[in-house]
N, C-alpha and C positions, 0 to 999 in steps of 0.2 A: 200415339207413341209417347212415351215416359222419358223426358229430357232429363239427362245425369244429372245427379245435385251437383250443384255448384262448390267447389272446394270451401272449404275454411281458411283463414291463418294460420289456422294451427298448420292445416294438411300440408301449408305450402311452406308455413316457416319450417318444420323440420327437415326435407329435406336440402334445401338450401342450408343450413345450418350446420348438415353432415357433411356436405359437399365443399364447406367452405368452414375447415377448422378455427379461420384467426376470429371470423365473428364466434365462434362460439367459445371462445379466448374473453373476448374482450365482452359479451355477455356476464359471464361468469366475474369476470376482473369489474362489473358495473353493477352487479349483485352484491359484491364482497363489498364497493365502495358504500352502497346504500345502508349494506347493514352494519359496516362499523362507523358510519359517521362522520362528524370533521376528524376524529385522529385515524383514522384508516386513511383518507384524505393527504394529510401532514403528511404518515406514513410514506406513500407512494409518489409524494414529492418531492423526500429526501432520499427515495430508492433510486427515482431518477436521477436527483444532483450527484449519487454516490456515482453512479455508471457514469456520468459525462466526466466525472475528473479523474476514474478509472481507465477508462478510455486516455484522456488527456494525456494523464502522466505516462502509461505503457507507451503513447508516441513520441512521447519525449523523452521517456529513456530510449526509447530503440533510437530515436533520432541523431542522440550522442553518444550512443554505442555503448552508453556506463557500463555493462558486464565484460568489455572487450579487451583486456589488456592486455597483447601480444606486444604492442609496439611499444610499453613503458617496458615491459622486460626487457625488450632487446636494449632499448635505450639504457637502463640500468648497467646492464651486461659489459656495455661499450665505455658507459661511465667508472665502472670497477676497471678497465681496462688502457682509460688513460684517453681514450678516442670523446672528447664533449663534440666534438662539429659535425661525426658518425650518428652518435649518441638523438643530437639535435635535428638530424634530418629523420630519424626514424618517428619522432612525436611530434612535429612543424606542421603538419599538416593534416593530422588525427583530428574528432572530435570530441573526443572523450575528454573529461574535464580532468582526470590525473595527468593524462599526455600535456594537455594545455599549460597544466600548472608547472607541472617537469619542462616542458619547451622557457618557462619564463622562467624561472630558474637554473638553466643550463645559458639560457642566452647574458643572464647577468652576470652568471662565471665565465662565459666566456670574452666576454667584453675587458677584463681585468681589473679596471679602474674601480671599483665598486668593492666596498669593506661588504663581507659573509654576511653580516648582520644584517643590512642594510638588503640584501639581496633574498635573503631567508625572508624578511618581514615583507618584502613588498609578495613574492613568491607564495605568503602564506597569507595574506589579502587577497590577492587574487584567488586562492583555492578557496577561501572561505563564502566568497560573492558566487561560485559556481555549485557549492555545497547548498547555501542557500537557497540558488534559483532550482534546485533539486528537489529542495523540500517545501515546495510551492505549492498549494492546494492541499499539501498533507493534513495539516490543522483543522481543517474542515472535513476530511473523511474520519479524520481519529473524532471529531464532534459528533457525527451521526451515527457511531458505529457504539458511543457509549448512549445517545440519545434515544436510539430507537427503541433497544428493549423498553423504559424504561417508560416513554412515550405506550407503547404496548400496553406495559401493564398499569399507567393510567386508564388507559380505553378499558382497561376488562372491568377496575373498578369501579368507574361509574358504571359501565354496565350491568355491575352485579347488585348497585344502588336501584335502579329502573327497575332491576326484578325483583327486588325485594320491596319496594313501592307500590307494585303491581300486584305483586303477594299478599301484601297488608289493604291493599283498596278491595280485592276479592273477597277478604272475611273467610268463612267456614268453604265458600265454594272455591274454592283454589282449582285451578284444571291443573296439573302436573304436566301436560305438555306446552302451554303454557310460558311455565318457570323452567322448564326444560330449554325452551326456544331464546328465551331471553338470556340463560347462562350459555348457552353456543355464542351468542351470539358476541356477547360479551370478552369471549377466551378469544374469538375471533381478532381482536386486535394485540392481543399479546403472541399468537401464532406471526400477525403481519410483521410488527417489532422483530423478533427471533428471524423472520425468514429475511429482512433489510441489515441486519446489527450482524449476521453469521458471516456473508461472504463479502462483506466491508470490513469486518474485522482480519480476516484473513489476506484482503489485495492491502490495506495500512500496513501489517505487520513484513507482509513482503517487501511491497516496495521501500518504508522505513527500513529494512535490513541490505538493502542495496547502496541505499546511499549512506549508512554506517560504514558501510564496506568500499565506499568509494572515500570518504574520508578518510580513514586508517591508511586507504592504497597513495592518498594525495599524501599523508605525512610521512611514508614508508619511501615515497620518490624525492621526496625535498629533503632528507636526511643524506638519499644518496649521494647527493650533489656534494656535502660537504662535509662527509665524514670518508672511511676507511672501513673494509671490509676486515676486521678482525681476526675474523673466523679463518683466514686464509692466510696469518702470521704464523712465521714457525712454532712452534714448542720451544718452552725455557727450559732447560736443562739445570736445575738449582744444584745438581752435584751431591755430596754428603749431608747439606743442610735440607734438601728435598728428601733422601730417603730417609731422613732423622725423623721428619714430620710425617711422613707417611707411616712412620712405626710406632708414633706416640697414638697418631689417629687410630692403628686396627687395637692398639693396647686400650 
């Protein structure tokens, strides 16, 4: 009686390999590493650093609610309205760094003793240390997001160097697949670049437009405190010398 052949590797690594997609993830992700080299390498360790402070900052803005500003409106609303001690219990206890900044500046007018100035300046220190701790780790995503392409298309150049190295040591016998093999191989690290440098350019320009947008809301609340809503003054009535000017204008 004829004993089965004994399996192969091969027989057994494939289907383990179907059965279990991340190894053949990280197969494929240990081929790409091998054939582009240290900057495929670099590569995927600024892909990683971009995700950890991607990650980072998304929990840090959700953590202080930065898009959330129901409660600087209402506090605003209460502030046109004459009510600061209303006004202050609506952002006294918010996380959001416009509330924060409004709570310190409603608490200085509301204390009295304190010149505008003096009250604005500390109010617009404080917003500017929360603005800042905002844009923390950003300087390091806006670095890999212009470094990587460019990281990329170093790797393809020397790799197009090695093929054309390899080209000239062949002489007349060139094989064409070959120099075919060494140019994939080559483009292979400007693909890696493109595919780190695309969606880190994209979570930079987002996140950098949230806290633009948090800043404008922190100067738009510190204004409230000590100006007048204009918009909400009657009409001047200038009389004959108003419709004089309004007929020189259509003339």
């Amino acid at each position: 009686m004829q004993e089965p052949p004994t399996p192969t590797v091969d027989a057994v690594a494939l289907p383990s390999m179907a059965a279990d997609p991340g190894a053949g993830i990280l197969a494929r992700a240990w081929e790409m590493l091998v054939l582009g080299g240290p900057v495929v390498a670099v590569l995927i360790g600024m892909s990683v650093m971009a995700m950890a402070i991607a990650v980072l900052k998304l929990w840090q803005f959700r953590s202080v609610r930065a898009t959330r500003l129901i409660n600087v409106e209402r506090a605003v609303k209460l502030t046109r309205l004459g009510k600061p001690l209303e006004a202050l219990a609506c952002v006294q206890g918010d996380k959001n760094p416009v509330a924060q900044t409004l709570a310190v500046a409603l608490r200085g007018h509301i204390r009295g003793d304190l010149t505008g100035e003096s009250i604005r300046a500390e109010a617009e220190r404080f917003g500017k240390r929360r603005v800042e701790a905002m844009r923390t780790y950003l300087r390091p995503l806006e670095v890999i997001a212009s470094l990587a392409p460019l990281l990329g298309l170093f790797g393809t150049v020397l790799g197009m160097i090695t093929a054309f190295q390899q080209m000239e040591a062949a002489g007349s016998q060139v094989d064409p697949s070959v120099l075919s093999g060494g140019i994939w191989e080559a483009l292979l690290t400007t693909a890696v670049g493109l595919a780190v440098a695309i969606p880190t350019v994209a979570v930079f320009n987002w996140l950098e437009r949230i806290t633009e947008r948090t800043e404008l809301a922190m100067a738009d609340a510190i204004q409230y405190v000590f100006t007048k809503d204009l918009s909400r003054l009657p009409a001047i009535d200038y009389g004959d010398a108003g419709r004089s000017t309004r007929r020189i204008g259509a003339d």
